[in-house]
TIPANU-970520 format. One record per residue (C-alpha): x, y, z; residue in one letter. Coordinates in steps of 0.02 Angstrom, whole numbers, plus 50000, padded with zeros to 5 digits. Layout:
BEGIN
{xx:X; yy:Y; zz:Z; roba:A}
...
***
This chain:
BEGIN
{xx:50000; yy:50000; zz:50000; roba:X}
{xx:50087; yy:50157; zz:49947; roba:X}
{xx:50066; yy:50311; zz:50044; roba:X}
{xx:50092; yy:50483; zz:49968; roba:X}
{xx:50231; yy:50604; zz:50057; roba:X}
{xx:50130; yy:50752; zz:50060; roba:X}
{xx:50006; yy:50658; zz:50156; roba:X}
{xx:50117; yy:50632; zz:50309; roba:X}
{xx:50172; yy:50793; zz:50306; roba:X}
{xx:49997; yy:50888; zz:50320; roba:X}
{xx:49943; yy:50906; zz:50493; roba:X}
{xx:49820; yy:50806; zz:50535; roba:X}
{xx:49656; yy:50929; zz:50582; roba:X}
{xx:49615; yy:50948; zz:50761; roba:X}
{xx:49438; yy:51031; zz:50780; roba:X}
{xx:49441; yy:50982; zz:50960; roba:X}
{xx:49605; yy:51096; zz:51001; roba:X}
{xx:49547; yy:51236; zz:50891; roba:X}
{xx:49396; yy:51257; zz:50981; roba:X}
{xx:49366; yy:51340; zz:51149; roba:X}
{xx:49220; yy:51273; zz:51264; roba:X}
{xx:49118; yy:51383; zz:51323; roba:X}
{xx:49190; yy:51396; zz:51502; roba:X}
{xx:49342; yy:51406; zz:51451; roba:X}
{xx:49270; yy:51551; zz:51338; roba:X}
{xx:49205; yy:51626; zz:51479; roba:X}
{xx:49354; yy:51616; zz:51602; roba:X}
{xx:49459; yy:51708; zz:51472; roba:X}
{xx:49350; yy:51825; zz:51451; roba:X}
{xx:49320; yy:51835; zz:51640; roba:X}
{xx:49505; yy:51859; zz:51652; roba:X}
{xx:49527; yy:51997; zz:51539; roba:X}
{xx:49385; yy:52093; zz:51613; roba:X}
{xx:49501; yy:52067; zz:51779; roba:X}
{xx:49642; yy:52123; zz:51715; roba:X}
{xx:49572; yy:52279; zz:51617; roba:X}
{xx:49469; yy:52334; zz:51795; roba:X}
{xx:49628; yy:52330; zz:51888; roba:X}
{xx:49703; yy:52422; zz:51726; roba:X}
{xx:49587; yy:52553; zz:51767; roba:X}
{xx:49602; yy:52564; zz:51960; roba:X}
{xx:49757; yy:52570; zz:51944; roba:X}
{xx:49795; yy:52717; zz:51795; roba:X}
{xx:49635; yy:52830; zz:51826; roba:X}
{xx:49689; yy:52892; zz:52002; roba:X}
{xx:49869; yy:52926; zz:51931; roba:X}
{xx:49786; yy:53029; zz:51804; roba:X}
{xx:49685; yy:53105; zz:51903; roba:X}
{xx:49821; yy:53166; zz:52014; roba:X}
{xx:49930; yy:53228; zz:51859; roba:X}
{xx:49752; yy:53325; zz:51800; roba:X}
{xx:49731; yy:53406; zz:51965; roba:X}
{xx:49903; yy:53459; zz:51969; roba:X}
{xx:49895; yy:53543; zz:51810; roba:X}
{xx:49738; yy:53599; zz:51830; roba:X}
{xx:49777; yy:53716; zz:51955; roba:X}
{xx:49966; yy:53742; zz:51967; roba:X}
{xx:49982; yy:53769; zz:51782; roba:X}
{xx:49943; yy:53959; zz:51817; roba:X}
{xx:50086; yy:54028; zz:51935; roba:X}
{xx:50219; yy:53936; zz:51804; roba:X}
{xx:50159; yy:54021; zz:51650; roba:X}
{xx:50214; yy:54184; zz:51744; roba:X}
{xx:50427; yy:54246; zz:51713; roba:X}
{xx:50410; yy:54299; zz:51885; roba:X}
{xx:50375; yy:54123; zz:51965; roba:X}
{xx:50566; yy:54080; zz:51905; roba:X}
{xx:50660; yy:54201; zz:51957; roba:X}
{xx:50582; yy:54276; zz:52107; roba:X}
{xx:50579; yy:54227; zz:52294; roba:X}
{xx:50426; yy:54251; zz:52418; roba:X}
{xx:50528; yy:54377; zz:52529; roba:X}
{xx:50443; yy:54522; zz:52588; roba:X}
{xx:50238; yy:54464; zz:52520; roba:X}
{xx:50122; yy:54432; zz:52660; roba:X}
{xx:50011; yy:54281; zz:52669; roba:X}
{xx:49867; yy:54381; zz:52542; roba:X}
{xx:50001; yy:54458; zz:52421; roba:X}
{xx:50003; yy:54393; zz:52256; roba:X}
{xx:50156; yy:54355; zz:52152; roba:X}
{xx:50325; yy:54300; zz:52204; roba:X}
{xx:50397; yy:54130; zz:52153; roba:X}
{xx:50496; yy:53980; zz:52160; roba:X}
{xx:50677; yy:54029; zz:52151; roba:X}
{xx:50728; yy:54010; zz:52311; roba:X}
{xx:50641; yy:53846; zz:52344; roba:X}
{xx:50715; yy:53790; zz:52163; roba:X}
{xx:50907; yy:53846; zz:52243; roba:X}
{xx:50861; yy:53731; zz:52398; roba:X}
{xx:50787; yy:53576; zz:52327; roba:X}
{xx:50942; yy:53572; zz:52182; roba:X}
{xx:51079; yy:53612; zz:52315; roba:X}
{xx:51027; yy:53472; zz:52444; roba:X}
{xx:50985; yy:53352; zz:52312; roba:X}
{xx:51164; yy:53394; zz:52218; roba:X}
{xx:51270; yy:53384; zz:52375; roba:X}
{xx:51173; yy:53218; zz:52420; roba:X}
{xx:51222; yy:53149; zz:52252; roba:X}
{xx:51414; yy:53187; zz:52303; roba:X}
{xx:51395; yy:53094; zz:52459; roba:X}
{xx:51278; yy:52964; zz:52401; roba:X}
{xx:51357; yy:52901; zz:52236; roba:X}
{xx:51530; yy:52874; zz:52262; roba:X}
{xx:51514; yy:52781; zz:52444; roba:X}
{xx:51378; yy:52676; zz:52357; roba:X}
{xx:51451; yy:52620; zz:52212; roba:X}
{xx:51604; yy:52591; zz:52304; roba:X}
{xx:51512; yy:52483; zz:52426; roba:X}
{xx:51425; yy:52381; zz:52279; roba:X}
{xx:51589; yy:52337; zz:52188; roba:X}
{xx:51660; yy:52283; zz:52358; roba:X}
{xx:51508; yy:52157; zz:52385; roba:X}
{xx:51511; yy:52072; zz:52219; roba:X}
{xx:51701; yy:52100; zz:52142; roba:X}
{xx:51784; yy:52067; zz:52321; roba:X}
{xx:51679; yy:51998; zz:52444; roba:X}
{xx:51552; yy:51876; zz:52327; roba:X}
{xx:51470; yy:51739; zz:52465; roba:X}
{xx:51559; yy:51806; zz:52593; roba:X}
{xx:51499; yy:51816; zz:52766; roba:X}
{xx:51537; yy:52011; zz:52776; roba:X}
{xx:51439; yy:52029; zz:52607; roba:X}
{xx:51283; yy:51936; zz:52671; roba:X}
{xx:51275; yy:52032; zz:52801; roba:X}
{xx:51287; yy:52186; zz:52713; roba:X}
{xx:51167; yy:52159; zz:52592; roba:X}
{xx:51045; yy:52113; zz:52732; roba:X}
{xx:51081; yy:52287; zz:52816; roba:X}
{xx:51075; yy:52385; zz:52666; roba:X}
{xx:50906; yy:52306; zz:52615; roba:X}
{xx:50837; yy:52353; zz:52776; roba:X}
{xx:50885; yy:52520; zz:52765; roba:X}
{xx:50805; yy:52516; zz:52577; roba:X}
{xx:50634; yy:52535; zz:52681; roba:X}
{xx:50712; yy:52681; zz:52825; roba:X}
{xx:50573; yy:52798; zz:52850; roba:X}
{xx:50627; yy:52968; zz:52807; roba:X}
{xx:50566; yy:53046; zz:52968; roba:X}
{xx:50699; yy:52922; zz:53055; roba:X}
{xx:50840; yy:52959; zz:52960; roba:X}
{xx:50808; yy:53168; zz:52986; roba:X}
{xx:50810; yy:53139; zz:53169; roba:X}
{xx:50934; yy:53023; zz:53169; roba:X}
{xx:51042; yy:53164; zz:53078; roba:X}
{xx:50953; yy:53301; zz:53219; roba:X}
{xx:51027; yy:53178; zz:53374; roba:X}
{xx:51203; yy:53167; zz:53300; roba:X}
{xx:51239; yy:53312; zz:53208; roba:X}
{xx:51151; yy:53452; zz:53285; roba:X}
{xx:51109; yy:53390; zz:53483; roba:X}
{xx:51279; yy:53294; zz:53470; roba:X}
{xx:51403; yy:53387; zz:53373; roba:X}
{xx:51318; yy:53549; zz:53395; roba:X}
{xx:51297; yy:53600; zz:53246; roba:X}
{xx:51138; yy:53703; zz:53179; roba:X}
{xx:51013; yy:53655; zz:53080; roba:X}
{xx:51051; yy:53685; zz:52876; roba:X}
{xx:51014; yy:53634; zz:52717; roba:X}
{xx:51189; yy:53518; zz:52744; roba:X}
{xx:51096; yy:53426; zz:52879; roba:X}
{xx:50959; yy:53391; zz:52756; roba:X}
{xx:51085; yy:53349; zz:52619; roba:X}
{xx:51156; yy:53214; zz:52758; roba:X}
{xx:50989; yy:53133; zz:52796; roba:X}
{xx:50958; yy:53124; zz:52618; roba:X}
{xx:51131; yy:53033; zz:52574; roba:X}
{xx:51039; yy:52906; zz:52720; roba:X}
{xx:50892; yy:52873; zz:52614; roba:X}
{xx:50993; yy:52857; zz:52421; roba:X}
{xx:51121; yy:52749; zz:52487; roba:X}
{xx:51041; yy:52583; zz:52490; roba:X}
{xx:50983; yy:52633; zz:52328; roba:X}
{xx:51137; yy:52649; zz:52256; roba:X}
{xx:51214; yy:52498; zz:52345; roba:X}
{xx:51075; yy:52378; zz:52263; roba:X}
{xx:51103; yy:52455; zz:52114; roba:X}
{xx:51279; yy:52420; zz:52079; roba:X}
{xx:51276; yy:52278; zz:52173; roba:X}
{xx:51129; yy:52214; zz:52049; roba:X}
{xx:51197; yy:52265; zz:51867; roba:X}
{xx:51378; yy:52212; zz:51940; roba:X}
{xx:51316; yy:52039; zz:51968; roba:X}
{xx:51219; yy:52053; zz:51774; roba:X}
{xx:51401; yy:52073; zz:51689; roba:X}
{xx:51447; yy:51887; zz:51628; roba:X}
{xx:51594; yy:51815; zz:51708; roba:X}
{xx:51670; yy:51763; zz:51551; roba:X}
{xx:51704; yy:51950; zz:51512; roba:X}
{xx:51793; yy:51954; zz:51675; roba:X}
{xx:51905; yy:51784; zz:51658; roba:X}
{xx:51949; yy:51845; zz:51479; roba:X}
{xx:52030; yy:52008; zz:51534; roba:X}
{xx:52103; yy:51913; zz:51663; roba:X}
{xx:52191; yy:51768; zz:51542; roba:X}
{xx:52252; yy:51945; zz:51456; roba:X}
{xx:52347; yy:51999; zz:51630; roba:X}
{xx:52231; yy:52138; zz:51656; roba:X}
{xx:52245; yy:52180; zz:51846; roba:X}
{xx:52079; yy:52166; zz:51943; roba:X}
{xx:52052; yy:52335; zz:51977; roba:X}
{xx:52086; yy:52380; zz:51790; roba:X}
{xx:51968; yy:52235; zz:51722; roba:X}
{xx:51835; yy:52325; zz:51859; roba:X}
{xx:51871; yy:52500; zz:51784; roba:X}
{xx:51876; yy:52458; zz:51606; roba:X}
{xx:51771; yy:52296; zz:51560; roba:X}
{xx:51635; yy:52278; zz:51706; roba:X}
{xx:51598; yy:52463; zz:51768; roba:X}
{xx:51573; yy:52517; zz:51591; roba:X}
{xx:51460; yy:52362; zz:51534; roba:X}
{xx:51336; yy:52410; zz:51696; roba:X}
{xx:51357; yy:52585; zz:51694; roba:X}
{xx:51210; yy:52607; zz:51587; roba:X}
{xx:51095; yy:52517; zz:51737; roba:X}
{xx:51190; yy:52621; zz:51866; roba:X}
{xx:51167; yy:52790; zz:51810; roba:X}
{xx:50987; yy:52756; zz:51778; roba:X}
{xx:50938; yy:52686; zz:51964; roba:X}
{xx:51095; yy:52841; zz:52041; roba:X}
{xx:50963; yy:52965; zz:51953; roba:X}
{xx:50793; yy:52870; zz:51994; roba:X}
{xx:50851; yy:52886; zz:52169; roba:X}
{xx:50879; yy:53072; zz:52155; roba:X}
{xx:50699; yy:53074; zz:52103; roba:X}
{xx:50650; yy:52995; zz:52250; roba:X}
{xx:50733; yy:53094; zz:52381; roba:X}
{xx:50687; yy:53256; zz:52311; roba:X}
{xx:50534; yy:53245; zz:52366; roba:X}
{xx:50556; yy:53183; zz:52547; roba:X}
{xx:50456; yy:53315; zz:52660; roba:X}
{xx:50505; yy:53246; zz:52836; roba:X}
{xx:50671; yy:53275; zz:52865; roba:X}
{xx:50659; yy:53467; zz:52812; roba:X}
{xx:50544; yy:53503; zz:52937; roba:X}
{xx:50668; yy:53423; zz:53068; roba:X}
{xx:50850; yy:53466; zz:52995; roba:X}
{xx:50807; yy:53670; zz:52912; roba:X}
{xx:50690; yy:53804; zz:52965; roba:X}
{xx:50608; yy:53889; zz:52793; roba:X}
{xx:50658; yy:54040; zz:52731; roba:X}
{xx:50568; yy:54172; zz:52599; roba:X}
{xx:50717; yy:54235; zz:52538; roba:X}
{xx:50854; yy:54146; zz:52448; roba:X}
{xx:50977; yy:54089; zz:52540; roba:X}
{xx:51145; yy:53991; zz:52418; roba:X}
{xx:51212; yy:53928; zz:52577; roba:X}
{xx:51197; yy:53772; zz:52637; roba:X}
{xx:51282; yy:53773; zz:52813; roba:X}
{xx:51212; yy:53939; zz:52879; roba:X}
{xx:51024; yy:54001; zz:52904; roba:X}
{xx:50832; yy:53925; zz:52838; roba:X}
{xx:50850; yy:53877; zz:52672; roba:X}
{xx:50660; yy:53830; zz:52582; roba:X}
{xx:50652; yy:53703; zz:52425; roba:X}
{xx:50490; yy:53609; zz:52351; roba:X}
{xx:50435; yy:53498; zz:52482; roba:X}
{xx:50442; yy:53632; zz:52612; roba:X}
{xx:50361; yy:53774; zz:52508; roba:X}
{xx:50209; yy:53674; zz:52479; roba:X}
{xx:50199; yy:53624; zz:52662; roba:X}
{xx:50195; yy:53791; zz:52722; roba:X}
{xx:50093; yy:53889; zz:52568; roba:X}
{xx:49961; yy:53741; zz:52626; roba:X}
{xx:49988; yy:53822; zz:52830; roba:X}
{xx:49936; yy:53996; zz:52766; roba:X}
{xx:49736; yy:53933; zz:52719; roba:X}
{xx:49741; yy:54091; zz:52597; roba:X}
{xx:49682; yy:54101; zz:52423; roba:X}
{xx:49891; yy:54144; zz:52383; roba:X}
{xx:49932; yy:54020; zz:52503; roba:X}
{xx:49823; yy:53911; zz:52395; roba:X}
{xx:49892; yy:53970; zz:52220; roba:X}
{xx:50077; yy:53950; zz:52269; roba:X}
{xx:50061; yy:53774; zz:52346; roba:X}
{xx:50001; yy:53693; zz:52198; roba:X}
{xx:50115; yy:53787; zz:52108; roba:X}
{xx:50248; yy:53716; zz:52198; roba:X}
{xx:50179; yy:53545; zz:52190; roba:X}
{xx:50169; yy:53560; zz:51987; roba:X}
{xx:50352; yy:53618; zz:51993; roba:X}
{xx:50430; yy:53475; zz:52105; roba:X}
{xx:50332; yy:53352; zz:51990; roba:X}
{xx:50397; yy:53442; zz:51832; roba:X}
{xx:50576; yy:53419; zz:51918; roba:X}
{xx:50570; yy:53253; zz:51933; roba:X}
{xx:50480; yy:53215; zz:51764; roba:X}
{xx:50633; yy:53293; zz:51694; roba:X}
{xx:50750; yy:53188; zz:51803; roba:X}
{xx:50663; yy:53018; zz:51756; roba:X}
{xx:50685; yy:53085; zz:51558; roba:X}
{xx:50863; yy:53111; zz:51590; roba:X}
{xx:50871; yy:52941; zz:51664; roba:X}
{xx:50805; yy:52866; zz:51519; roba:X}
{xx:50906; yy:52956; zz:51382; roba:X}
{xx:51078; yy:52923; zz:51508; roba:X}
{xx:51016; yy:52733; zz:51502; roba:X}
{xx:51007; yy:52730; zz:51301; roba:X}
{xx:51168; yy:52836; zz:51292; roba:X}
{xx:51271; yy:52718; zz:51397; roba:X}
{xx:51224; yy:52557; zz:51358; roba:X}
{xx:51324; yy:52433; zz:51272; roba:X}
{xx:51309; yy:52435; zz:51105; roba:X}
{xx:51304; yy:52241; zz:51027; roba:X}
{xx:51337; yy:52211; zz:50833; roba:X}
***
């Protein structure tokens, strides 16, 4: 009996599998109904937020005056003023944070995973440094008040606030490197190696550069986030109307605290400026997260 090639090469028809019963019909459909609701829950209030925002701290912003003038001398009812001084604040912690923040933590990371991999010391400091991931912000300002104002006498400044920041981004940073470290393959490691590349040249010029890419994007997420912590300003720094450039001496305002205390004045330009404010911090850290992702596409390895 002779049996044609094409014939045992066509599929043989499955209605059965091509099919869907009707509950299993209705569980998919069940499912995507789920999934589309929580869609929903999840997006509207987001957008709702970003409308409000806009809504009614688009105003102040349109004005030249809200960017480069301060609130000194205007009474709680005066109109006008601006940002400027809380803009000086906000970028001068946040920057001197960075300084801190960034080289200790990347240090740290390449320690745990290029020198002290499955160590003892390394658990352990990964354990630590993931509990601190989730420090509240309020106990890292008054940690910073007990030790560097009540012990060291010191007064309170925008440094202090810088310090308690540098707290809250350093886990960050740690996990960071210590997560797009451990992504570089090994082989790219035992390859400079057979070369005679000294360790802390192959970790200079093969594995920093392969991760920077990750690094620099989670260093400036983490900016984001502690830009807009609110709790240890109204600890570490006393707010101020009037610009003030320096960080060790005096009340120095930024974001956070100028929408916290335009919201203490219950006055129709109390009103005005805080969600002016608000719309500004979130417009500040829009353009951070941008910069993040164009750093991230700059940086990253390119494969042919």
């Amino acid at each position: 009996m002779r049996t044609d090639t094409a014939d045992l090469e066509r599929p043989a028809s499955a209605p059965a599998f091509q099919q869907l019963g009707l509950g299993r019909k209705i569980k998919n459909h069940t499912a995507t109904v789920l999934f589309g609701l929580a869609f929903v829950i999840a997006v509207v209030p987001l957008l709702w937020v970003l409308f409000t925002l806009v809504q009614r701290g688009l105003a102040p912003m349109l004005n030249a005056e809200w960017w480069n003038h301060s609130f000194y001398g205007l009474l709680p009812n005066d109109s006008g003023g601006g940002v400027y001084h809380a803009l000086v604040g906000t970028l001068e912690q946040t920057l001197v944070c960075a300084l801190i923040a960034v080289p200790l933590g990347v240090t740290v990371g390449i320690f745990l995973i290029e020198y002290g991999r499955n160590s003892k010391l390394a658990r352990t400091t990964t354990f630590m440094v993931d509990i601190l991931s989730g420090l509240p912000s309020i106990v890292a300002g008054l940690f910073i008040y007990a030790l560097w104002i009540t012990t060291f006498g010191f007064d309170r400044s925008g440094f202090a606030v810088s310090l308690s920041l540098v707290l809250l981004m350093l886990p960050v940073v740690v996990r960071v490197t210590e997560t797009m470290l451990t992504i570089v393959p090994d082989e790219l490691r035992e390859a400079s190696y057979a070369l005679g590349v000294p360790k802390w040249k192959t970790i200079l010029k093969v594995v920093l550069p392969t991760s920077f890419s990750g690094i620099i994007t989670g260093i400036i997420l983490g900016l984001a986030r502690v830009m807009g912590e609110t709790a240890p300003l109204l600890i570490l720094v006393g707010y101020s109307r009037a610009i003030n450039y320096n960080l060790f001496e005096g009340p120095m305002a930024s974001l956070p605290l100028t929408v916290y205390t335009a919201r203490k004045t219950s006055t129709e330009a109390g009103e005005y400026r805080m969600w002016g404010a608000a719309l500004t911090l979130v417009l500040l850290i829009m353009l951070i997260n941008l910069l993040a992702t164009l750093l991230s596409k700059l940086f990253a390895v390119k494969t042919r």
